[in-house]
Phi, psi and omega in degrees: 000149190227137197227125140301106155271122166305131168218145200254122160324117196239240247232137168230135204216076151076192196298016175249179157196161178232139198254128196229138138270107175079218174260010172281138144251137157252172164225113207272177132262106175253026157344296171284007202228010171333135329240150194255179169212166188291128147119325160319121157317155174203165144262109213272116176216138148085003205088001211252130117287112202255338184228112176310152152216173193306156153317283209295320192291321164310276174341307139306348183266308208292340174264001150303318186294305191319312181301306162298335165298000000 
């Protein structure tokens, strides 16, 4: 099973960004999802943003994780 986390764009550094859920922070490749700007949701797998997504629908996931943690 491969599982995708919504993450919100803090910085963009050339084909990367670093990214936060929470208190995670990462540093993704958004090659495929070219081009965002800081503060866009993305979905996060494997180190890859593979998707843009809606604010709110982020938003909505990232608290059901919260509830289920």
């Amino acid at each position: 099973m491969c599982l995708a986390v919504p993450m919100q764009v803090k910085r963009i550094e050339g084909g990367f960004a670093l990214v936060s859920a929470g208190n995670l922070m990462r540093k993704v490749n958004i090659e495929m999802v070219k081009p965002l700007k800081v503060g866009d949701y993305v979905m996060v797998h494997a180190g890859f943003a593979i998707q843009k997504i809606d604010p709110q629908k982020a938003k909505d996931t990232l608290r059901i994780f919260d509830e289920i943690h």
